[in-house]
SEROVO-765528 format. One line per 10 residues: their letters; for each residue z, x, y of N, C-alpha, C. Coordinates in pm, whole numbers. Atoms other than C-alpha are relative to their C-alpha. Last residue first. Example, Ala and Ser with C-alpha at 12.3 -4.5 7.8 and 13.67 -1.06 7.14 Angstrom:
! SEROVO-765528
sa = -6/-82/-119/714/1367/-106/73/-77/109; 0/89/-119/780/1230/-450/0/90/120
***
This chain:
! SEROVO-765528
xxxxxxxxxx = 66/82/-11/-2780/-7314/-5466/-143/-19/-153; -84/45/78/-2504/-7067/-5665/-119/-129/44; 1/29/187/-2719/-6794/-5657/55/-139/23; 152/68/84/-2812/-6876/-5272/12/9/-114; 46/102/-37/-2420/-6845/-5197/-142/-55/-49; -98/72/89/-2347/-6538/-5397/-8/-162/30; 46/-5/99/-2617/-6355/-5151/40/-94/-114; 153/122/-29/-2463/-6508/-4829/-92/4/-165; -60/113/30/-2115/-6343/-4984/-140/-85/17; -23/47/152/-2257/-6036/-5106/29/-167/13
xxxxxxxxxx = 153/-11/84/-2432/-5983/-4751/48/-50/-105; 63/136/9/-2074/-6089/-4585/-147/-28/-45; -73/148/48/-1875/-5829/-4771/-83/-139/29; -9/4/144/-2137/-5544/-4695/33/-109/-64; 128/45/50/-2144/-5629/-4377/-52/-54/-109; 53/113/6/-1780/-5594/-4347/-148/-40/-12; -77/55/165/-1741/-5257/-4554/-38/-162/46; 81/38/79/-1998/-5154/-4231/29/-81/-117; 98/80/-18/-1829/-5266/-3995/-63/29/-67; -53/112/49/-1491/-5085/-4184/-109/-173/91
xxxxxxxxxx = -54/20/126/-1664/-4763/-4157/1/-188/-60; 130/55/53/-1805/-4820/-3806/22/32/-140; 79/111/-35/-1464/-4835/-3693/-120/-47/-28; -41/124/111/-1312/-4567/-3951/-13/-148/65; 24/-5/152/-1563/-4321/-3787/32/-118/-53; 159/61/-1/-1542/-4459/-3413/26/45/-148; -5/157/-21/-1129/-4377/-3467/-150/-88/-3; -83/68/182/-1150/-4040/-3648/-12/-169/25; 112/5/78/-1406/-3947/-3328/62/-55/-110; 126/76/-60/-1177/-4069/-3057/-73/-21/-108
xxxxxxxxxx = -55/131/49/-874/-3896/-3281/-127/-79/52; 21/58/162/-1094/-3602/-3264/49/-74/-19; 174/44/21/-1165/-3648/-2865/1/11/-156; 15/125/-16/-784/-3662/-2823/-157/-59/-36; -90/60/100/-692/-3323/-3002/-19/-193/52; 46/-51/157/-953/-3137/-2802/66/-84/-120; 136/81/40/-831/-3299/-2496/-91/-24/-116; -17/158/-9/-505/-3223/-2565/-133/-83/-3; -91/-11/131/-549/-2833/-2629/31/-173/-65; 97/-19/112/-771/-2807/-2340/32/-42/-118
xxxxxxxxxx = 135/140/-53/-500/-2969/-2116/-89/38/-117; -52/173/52/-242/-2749/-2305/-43/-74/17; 3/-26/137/-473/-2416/-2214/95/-122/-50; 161/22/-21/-523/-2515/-1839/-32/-20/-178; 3/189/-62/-99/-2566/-1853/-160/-24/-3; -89/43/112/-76/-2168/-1998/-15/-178/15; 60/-32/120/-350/-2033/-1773/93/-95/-67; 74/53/13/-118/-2206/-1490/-198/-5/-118; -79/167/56/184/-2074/-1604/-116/-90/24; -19/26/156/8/-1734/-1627/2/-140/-36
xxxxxxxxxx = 121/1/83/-118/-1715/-1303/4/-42/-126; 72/60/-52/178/-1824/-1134/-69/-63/-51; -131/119/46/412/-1608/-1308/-109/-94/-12; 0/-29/114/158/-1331/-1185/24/-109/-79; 153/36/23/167/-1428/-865/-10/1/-130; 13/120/-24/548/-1409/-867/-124/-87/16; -97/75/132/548/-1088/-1032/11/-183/23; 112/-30/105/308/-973/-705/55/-57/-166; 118/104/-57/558/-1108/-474/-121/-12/-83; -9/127/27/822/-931/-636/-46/-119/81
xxxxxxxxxx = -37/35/146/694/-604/-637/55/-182/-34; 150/29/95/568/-662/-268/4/-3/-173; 35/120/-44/943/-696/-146/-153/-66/-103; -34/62/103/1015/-344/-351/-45/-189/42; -173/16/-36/783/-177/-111/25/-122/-90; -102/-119/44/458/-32/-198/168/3/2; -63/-11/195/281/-359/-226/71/119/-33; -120/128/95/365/-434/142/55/26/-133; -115/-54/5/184/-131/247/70/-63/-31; -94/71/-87/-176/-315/205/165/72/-34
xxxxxxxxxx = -106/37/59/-437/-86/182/128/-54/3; -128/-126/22/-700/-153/392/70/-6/-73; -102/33/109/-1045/-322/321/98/111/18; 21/142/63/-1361/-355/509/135/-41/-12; 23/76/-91/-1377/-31/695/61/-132/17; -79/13/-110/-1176/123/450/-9/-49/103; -48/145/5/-1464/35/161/135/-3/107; 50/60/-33/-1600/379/215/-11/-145/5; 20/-45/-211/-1330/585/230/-125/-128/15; -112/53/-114/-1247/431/-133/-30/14/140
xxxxxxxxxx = 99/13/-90/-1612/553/-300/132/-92/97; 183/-84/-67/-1465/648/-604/-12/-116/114; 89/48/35/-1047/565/-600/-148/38/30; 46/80/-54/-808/809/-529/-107/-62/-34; 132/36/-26/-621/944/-825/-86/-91/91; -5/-165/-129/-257/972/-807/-122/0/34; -29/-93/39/-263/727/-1125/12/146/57; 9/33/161/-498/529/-983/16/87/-77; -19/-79/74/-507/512/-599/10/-67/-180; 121/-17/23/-592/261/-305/-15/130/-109
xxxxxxxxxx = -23/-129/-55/-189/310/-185/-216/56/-48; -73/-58/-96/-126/-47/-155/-36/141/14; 17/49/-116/-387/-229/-358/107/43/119; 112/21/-47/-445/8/-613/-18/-51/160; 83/-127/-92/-96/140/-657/-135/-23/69; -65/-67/-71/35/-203/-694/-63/91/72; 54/99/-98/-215/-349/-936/49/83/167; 170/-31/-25/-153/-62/-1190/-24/-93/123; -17/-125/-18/255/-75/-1135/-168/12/58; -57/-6/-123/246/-434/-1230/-26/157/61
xxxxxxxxxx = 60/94/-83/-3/-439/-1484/48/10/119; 112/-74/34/142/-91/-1682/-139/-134/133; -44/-140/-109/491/-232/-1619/-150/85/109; -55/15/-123/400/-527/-1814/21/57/145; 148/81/-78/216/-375/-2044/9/-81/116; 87/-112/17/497/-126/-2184/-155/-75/121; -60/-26/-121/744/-419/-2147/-105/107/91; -8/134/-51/534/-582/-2452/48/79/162; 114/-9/-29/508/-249/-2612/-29/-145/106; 92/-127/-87/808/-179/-2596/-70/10/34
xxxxxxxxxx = -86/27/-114/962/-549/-2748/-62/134/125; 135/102/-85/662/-440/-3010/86/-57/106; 157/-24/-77/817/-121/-3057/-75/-94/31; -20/-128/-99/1209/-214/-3081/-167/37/90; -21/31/-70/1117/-506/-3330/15/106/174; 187/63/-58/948/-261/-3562/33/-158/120; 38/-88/-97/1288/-81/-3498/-162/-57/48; -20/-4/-56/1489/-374/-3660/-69/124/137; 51/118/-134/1288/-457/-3864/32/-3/94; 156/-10/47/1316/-127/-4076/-75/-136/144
xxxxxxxxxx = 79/-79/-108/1669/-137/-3957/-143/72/-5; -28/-136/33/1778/-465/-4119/-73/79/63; 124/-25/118/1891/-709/-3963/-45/123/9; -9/39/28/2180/-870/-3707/-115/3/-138; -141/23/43/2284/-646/-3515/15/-71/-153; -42/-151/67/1910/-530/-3430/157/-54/-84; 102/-56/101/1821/-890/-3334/58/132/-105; 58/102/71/2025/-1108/-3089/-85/73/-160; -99/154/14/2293/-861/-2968/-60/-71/-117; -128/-21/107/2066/-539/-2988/56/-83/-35
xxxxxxxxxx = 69/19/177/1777/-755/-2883/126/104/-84; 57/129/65/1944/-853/-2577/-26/18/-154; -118/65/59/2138/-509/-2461/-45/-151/-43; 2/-101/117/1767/-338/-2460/124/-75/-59; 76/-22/121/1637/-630/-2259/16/81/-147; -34/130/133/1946/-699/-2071/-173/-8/-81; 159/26/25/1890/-325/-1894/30/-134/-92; -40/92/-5/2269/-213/-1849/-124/-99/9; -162/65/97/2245/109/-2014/-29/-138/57; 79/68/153/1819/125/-1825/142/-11/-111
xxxxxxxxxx = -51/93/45/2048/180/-1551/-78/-51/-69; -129/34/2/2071/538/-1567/32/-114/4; 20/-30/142/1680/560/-1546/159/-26/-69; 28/127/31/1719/351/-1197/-69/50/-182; -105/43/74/1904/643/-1035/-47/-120/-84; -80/-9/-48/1579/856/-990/123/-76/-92; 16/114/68/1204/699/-1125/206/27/82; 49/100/-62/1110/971/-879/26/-147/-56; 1/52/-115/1285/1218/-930/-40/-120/50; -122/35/33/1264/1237/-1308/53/-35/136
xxxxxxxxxx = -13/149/66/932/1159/-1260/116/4/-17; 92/5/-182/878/1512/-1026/36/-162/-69; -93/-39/-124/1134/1694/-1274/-40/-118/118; 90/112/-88/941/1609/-1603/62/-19/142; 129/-5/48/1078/1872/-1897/-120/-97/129; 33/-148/42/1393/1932/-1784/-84/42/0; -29/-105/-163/1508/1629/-1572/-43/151/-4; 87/61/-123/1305/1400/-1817/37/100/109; 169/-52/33/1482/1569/-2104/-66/-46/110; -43/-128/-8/1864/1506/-1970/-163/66/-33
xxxxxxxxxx = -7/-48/-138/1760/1162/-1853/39/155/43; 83/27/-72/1631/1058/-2202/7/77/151; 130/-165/60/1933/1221/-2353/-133/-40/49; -29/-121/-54/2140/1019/-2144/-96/114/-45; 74/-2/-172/1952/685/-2189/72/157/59; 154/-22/-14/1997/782/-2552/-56/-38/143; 36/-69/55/2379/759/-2562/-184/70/31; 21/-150/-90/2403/508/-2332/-23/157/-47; 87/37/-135/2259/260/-2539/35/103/61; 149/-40/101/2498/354/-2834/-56/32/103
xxxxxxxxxx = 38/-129/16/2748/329/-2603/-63/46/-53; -57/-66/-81/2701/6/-2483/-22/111/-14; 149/12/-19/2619/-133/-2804/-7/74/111; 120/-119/107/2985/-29/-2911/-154/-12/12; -29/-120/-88/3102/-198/-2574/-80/116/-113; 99/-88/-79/2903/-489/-2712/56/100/64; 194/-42/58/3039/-501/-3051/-48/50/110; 93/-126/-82/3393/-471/-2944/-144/-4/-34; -90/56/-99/3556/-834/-3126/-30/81/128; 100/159/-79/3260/-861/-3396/110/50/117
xxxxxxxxxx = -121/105/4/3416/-479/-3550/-78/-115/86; -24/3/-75/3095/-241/-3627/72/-99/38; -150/-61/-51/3098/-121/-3949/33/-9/143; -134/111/55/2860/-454/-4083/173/126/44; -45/119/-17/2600/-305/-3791/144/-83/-108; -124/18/-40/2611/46/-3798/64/-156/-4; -66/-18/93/2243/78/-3924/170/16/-25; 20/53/100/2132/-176/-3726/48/53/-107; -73/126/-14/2293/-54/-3375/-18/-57/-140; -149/17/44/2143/285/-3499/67/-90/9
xxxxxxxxxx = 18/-100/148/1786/159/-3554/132/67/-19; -52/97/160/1818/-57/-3252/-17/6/-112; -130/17/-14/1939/234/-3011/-38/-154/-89; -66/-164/55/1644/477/-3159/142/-124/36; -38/-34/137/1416/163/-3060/90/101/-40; -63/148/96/1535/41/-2743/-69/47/-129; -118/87/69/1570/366/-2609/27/-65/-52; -102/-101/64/1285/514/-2642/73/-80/-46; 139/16/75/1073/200/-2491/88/58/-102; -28/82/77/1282/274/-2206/-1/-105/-165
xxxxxxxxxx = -171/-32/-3/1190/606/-2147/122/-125/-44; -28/-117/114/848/513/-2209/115/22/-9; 32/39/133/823/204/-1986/67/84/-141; -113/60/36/955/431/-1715/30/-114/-123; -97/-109/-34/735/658/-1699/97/-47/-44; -2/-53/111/449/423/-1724/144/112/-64; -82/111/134/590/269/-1478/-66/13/-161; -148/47/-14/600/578/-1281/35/-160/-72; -76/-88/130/239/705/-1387/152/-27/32; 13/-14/141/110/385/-1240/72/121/-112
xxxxxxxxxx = 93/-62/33/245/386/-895/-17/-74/-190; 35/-16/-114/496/180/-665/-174/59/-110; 76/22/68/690/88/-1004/-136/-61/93; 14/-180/20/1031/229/-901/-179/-11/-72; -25/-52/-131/1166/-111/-726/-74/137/-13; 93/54/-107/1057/-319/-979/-72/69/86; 88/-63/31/1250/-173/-1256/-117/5/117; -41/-73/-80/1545/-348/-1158/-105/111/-23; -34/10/-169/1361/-675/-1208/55/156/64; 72/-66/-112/1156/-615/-1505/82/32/123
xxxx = 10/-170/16/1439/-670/-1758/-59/55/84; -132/-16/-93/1501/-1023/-1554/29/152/-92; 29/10/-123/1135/-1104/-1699/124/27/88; 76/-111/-57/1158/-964/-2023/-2/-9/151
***
């Protein structure tokens, strides 16, 4: 997902533009791994991916022929970077690894949660973006914005592709270190029950000895 984001980056200044573009992609990868799947044992191993290829382009055309019809101002604005949702290694990934290879029931409910996954992505990046560069939301200026301008400008960075991948790199960041806070937890948790399994079968086996040397002092005065 993360080298799918990249050329996406550049067009994902606002929220309704990576939403925009989510969707259009989103399209594609299911409708192109629902035919890639149902084509799959007539498709020769030696061309597969030029035949993925055109699949793929297939529906990024009709995407870009409806977007220019029906959505003029997004079709502008998302521009030449809907045309390379063909060479998008997210959509050409799971065709390869997935769709090709099963059937097209799974293969599309793969399609929408791979969508929905990119879908939120886009939807973070994009949302953060507009806020802090253009103080908007969805075109929408924020309540009471003029009055935090004193304080707080918007920073023009995040509108340029530079700031897209500065903000992805925070992100990264964030995660990897959620993800390393959550394996510490995960360890500690798993070391304090061995702690506790270990005091258990320690005062266990002080008590079994007690036990043993009560019977034995006992067995002693019988025998005096």
């Amino acid at each position: 997902i993360m080298l799918g984001l990249c050329p996406t980056l550049a067009v994902t200044t606002s929220l309704k533009n990576g939403v925009g573009m989510a969707a259009a992609a989103t399209f594609v990868l299911i409708f192109s791994n629902l035919i890639i799947s149902l084509l799959r044992r007539a498709i020769p191993e030696g061309v597969r991916i030029p035949c993925f290829i055109v699949v793929i382009a297939t529906f990024v055309t009709i995407v870009d022929l409806v977007m220019s019809a029906y959505l003029p101002d997004l079709h502008k604005a998302l521009g030449i970077f809907i045309p390379l949702i063909v060479v998008n290694c997210i959509i050409l990934g799971r065709a390869e690894a997935f769709a090709s290879k099963n059937k097209p029931v799974y293969s599309v409910a793969d399609g929408i949660g791979i969508g929905l996954g990119f879908l939120l992505a886009l939807v973070i990046i994009s949302g953060i973006r507009e806020v802090t560069g253009a103080g908007e939301l969805w075109g929408y200026p924020l309540a009471h914005w003029e009055r935090l301008k004193p304080w707080f400008q918007p920073a023009l960075v995040m509108t340029q592709p530079v700031g897209a991948f500065l903000l992805i790199g925070l992100l990264l960041g964030l995660f990897k270190w959620a993800r390393m806070r959550k394996e510490e937890h995960t360890k500690e948790a798993a070391f304090a029950k061995q702690r506790t399994i270990a005091e258990e079968l320690a005062r266990e086996a002080a008590e079994r000895a007690a036990k043993k040397k009560q019977k034995k002092g006992e067995s002693e005065e019988s025998s005096e």
